[in-house]
C-alpha positions as CSV (number, residue, x, y, z in Angstrom):
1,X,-1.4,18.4,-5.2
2,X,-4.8,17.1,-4.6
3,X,-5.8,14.2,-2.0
4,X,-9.0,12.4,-2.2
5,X,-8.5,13.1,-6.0
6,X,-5.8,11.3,-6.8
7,X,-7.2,8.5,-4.5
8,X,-10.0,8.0,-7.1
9,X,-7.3,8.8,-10.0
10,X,-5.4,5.5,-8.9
11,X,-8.5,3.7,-9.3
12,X,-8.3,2.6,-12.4
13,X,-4.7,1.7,-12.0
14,X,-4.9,-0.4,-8.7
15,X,-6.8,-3.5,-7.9
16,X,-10.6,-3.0,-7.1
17,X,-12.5,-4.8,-4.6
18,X,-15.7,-7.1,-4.7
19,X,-18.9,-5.0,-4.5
20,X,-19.9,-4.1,-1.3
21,X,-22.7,-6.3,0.5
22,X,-25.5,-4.4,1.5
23,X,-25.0,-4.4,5.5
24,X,-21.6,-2.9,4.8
25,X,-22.6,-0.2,2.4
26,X,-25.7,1.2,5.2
27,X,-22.8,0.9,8.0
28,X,-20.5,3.1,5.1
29,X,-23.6,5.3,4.5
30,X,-24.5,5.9,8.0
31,X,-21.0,6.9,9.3
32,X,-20.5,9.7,6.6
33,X,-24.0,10.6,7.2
34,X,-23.3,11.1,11.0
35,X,-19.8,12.9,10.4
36,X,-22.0,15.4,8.0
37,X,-24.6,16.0,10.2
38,X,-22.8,15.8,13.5
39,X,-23.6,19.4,15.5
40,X,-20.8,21.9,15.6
41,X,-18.0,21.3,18.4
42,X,-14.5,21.6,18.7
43,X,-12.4,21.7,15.9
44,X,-10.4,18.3,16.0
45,X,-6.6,18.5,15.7
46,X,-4.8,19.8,12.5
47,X,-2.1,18.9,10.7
48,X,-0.2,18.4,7.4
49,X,-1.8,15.7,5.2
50,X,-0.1,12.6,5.2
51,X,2.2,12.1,2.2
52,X,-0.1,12.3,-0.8
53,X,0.2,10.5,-3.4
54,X,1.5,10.8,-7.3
55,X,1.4,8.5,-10.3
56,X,4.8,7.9,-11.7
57,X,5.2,9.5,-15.1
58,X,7.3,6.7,-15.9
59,X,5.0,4.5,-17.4
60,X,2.5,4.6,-20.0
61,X,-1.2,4.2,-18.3
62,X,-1.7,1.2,-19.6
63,X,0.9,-0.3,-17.6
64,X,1.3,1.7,-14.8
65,X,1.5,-0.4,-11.8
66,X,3.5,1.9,-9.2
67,X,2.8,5.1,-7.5
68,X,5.3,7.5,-5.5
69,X,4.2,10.4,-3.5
70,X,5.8,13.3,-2.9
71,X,6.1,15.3,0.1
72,X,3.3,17.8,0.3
73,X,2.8,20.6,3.2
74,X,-0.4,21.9,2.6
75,X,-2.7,22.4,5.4
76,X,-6.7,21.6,4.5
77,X,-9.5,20.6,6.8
78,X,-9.0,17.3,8.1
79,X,-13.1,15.8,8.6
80,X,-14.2,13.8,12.1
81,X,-11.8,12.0,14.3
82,X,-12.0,8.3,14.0
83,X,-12.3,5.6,16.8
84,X,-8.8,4.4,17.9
85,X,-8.1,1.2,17.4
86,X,-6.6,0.0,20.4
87,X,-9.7,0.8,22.3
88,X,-12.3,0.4,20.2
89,X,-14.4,-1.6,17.2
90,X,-15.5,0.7,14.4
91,X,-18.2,-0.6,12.9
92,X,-16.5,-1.5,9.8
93,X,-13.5,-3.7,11.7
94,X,-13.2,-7.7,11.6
95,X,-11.0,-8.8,14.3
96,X,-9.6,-11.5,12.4
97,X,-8.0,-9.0,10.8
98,X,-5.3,-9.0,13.8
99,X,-5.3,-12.9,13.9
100,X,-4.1,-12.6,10.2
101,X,-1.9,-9.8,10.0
102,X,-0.4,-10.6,13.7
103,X,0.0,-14.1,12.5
104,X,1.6,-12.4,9.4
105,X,4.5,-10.4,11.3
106,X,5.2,-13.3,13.6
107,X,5.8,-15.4,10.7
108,X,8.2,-12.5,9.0
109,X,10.0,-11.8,12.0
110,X,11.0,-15.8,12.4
111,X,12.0,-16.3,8.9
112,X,13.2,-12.6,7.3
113,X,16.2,-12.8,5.8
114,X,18.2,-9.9,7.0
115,X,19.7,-8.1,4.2
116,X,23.2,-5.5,4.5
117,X,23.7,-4.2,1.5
118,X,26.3,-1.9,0.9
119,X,25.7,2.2,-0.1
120,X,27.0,1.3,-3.8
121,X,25.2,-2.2,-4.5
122,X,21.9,-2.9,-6.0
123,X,19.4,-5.0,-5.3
124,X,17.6,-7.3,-7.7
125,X,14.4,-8.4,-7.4
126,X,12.1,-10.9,-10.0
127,X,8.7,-11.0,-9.3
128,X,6.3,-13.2,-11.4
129,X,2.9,-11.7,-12.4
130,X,-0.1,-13.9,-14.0
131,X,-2.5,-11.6,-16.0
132,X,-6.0,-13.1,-17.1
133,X,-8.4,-10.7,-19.2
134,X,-11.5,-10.8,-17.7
135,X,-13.5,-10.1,-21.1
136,X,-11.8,-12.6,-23.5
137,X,-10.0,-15.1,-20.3
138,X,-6.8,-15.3,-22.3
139,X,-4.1,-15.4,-19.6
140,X,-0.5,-14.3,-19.7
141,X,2.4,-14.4,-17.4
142,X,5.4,-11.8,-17.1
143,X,8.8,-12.1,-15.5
144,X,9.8,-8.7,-13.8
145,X,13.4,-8.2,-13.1
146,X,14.5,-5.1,-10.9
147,X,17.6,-3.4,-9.6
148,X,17.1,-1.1,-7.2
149,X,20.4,1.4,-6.3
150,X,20.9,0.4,-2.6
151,X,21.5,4.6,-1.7
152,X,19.6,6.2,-4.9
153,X,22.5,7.3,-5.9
154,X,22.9,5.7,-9.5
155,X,20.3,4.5,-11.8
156,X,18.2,2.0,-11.3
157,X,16.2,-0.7,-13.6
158,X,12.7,-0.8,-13.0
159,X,10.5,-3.7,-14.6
160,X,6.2,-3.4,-15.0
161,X,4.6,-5.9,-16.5
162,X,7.3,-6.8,-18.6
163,X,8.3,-3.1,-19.8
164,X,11.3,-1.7,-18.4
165,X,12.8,1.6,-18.6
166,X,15.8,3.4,-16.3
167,X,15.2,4.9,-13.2
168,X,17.1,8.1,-13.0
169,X,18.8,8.9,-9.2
170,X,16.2,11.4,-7.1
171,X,17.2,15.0,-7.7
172,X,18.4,17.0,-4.7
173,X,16.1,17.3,-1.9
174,X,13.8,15.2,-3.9
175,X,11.7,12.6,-2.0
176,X,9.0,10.1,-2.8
177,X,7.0,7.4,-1.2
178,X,7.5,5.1,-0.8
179,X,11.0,5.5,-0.2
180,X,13.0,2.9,-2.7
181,X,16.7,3.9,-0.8
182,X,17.8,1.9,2.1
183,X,19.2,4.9,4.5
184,X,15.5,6.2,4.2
185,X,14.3,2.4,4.8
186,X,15.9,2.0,8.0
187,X,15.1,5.3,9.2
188,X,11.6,4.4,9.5
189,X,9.9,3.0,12.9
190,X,10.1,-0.7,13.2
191,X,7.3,-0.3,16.0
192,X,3.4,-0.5,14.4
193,X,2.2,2.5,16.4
194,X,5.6,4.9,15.6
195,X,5.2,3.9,12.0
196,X,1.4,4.8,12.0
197,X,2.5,8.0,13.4
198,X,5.4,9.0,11.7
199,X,3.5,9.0,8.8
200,X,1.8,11.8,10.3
201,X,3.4,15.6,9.8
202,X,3.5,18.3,12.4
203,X,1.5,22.1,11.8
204,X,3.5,23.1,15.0
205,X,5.5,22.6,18.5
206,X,2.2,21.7,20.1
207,X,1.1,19.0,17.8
208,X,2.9,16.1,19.0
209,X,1.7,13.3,16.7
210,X,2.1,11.0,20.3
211,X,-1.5,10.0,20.2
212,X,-3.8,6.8,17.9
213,X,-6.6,8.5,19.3
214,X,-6.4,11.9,17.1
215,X,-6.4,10.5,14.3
216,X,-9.1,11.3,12.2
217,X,-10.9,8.8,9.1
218,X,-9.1,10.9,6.6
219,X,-6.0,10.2,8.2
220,X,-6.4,6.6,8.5
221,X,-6.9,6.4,4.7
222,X,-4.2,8.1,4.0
223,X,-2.3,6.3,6.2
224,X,-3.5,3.2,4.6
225,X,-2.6,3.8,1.2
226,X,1.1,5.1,2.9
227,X,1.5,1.5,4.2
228,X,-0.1,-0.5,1.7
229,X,2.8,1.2,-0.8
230,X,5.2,0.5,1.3
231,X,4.3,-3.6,1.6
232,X,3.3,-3.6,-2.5
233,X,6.3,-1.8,-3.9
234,X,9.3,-2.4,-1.7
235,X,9.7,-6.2,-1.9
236,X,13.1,-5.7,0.5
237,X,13.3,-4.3,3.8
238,X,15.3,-3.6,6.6
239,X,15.1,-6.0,9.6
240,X,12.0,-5.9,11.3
241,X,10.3,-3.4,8.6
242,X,7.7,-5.4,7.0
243,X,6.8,-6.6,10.2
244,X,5.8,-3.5,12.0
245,X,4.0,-2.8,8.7
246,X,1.7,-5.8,8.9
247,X,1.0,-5.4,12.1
248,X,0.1,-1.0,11.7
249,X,-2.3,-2.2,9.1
250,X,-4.1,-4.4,11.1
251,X,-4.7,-1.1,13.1
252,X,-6.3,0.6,10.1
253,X,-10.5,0.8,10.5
254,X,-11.7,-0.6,7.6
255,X,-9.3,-3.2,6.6
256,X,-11.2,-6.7,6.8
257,X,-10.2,-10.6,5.9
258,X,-11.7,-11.8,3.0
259,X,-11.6,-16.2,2.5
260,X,-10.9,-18.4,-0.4
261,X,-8.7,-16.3,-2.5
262,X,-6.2,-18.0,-4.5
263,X,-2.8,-16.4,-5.7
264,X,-0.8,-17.0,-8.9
265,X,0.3,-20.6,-7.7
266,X,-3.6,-21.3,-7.1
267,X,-3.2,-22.1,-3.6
268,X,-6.2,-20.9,-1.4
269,X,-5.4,-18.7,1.3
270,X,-7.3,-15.5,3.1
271,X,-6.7,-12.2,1.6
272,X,-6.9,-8.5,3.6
273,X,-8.5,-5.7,1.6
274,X,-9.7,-2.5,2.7
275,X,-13.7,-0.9,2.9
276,X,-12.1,2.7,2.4
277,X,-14.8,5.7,4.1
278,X,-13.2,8.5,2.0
279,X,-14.4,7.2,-1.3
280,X,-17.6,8.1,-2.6
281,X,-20.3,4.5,-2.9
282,X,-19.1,2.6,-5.7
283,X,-15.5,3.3,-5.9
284,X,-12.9,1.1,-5.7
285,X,-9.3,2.4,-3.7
286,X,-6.2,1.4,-4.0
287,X,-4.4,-2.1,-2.5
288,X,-6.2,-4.7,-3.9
289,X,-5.5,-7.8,-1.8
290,X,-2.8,-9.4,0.2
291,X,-3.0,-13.1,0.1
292,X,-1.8,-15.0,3.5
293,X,-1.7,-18.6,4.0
294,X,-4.5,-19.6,6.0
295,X,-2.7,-21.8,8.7
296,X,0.7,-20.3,9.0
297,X,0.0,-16.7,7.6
298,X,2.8,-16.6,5.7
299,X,2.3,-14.0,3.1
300,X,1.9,-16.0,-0.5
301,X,1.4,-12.5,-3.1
302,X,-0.9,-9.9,-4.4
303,X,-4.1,-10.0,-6.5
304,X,-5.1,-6.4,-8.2
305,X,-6.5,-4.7,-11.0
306,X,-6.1,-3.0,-13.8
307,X,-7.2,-1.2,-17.2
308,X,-6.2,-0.6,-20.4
309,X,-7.3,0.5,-23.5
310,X,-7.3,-1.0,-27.1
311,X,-8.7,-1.1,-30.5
312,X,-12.0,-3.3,-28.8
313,X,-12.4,-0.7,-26.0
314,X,-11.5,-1.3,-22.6
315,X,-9.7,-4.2,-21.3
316,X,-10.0,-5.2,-17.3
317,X,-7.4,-7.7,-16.2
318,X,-7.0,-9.9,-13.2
319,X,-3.6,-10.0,-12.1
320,X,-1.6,-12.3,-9.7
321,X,1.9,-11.4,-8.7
322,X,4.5,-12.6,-6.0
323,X,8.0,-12.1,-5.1
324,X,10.0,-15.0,-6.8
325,X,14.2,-14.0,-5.6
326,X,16.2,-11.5,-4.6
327,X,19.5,-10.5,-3.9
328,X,21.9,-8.1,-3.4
329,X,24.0,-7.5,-6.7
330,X,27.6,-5.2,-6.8
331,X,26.1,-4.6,-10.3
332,X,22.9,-2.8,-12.2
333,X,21.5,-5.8,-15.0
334,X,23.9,-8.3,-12.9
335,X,22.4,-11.4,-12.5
336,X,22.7,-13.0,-8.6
């Protein structure tokens, strides 16, 4: 399975990213020019790549919306160790990042509402997605309804954009991320710096993952688009899950605030997006932008991209979602 290819794959699928202002794209330049150029020395640690990533077959490309990634194991040369965040500013950082995100957990952790759902439930989720075509401006809006099988035991309805389709159960010894069943859920670290690291895999006994510092820029983008899945595409999480996710991507290099962006409701709030080093000039990666609230932080939705093609040639759309309900359901298709 390839890495940095399926990063620019996703592209097209995923919401982009204003154009890069000038002083950002030297600092972007300058960097990779640095890492390429940089005189021989010690090799910097190895290990697995971070869970890669996969578009769901699923859904037709013109309304994919979701991705999974399967496990991969493959070892391949990792690039230049990045600065760690905890004691350093790369270049590319905005420290109100951490004000926002931060802000963002606190706010989760005072209001979640704790879910317990049971091994044989479901649990339903309608989110509310506003798309406006950016050639013609014609808007529409579409009501996605999804049950999710609480242990991915039994099948699952999955909504995109208004097409739906059944999930089947994972086959054995099957896995995907992000992980949609809740045993896997609450297995993951509801600490930002274990999360960040258990989304690093071991070549040996003597790589220890214990360390920010190792981490190299590959890594972190990888590790971006890890979390970013996690927070776009499972709208329910265990206690103190979404959190610890907030606060590991304010960790990320690269991920800066970005003002005055509205979300489907039109209110204005400050979104996080993410300058990704990987990608060559010009691309755009995947996560779009998170939209908090700009006094309380409170997350308010998503704003992304996407493309697809028709008689006219190709359509790029503006889309707007947020998480209307949920609830936990004894039921597949049973309304709350």
């Amino acid at each position: 399975m390839r890495d940095i290819d399926e990063l620019l794959a996703l592209k097209d699928y995923e919401a982009g990213a204003p154009p890069l202002d000038d002083e950002t794209r030297r600092r972007a330049r300058a960097r990779l020019f640095a890492a390429m150029t940089a005189p021989d020395g010690p090799a910097p640690v190895r290990r697995r790549p971070v869970l890669r990533i996969a578009l769901t077959g699923a859904v037709a490309a013109s309304v994919a919306a979701a991705v999974l990634v399967a496990v991969q194991e493959d070892d391949g040369p990792k690039g230049t160790t990045a600065k760690p965040p905890a004691v350093s500013s790369p270049p590319m950082r905005n420290v109100s990042v951490q004000t926002v995100l931060n802000g963002a957990a606190a706010y989760e952790r005072k209001h979640e509402r704790v879910a317990s759902p049971r091994d044989d439930q479901f649990i339903y989720t309608k989110e509310i997605i506003k798309e406006t075509n950016q050639r013609t401006g014609s808007t529409k809006s579409y009501t996605d309804e999804t049950w999710r099988s609480v242990d991915g035991s039994q099948r699952s309805w999955v909504m995109e954009i208004g097409h739906g389709w059944w999930s089947p159960p994972l086959a054995k010894n099957e896995s995907v991320w992000p992980p949609q069943d809740w045993g896997t859920l609450k297995k993951l670290p509801a600490d930002p710096e274990k999360l960040i690291l258990s989304l690093l895999s071991k070549t040996g006994p003597d790589d220890r993952n214990d360390s920010l510092d190792e981490i190299t820029e590959e890594e972190w983008s990888e590790i971006h688009f890890s979390l970013t899945g996690l927070l776009k595409l499972v709208p329910v999480m265990p206690q103190g899950l979404r959190p610890a996710a907030y606060e590991a991507l304010g960790m990320v290099p690269g991920v800066r605030t970005v003002p005055n962006q509205k979300d489907a409701k039109g209110r204005t709030g400050v979104a996080i997006t993410y300058d990704d080093p990987m990608l060559p000039e010009g691309s755009t990666g995947f996560g779009g932008y998170f939209v908090f609230d700009p006094e309380t932080y409170r997350f308010l939705g998503f704003r992304d991209e996407r493309t697809s093609d028709d008689s006219k040639g190709l359509n790029r759309y503006t889309q707007l979602s947020y998480l209307d309900s949920w609830a936990v359901v004894d039921k597949v298709r049973q309304q709350p």
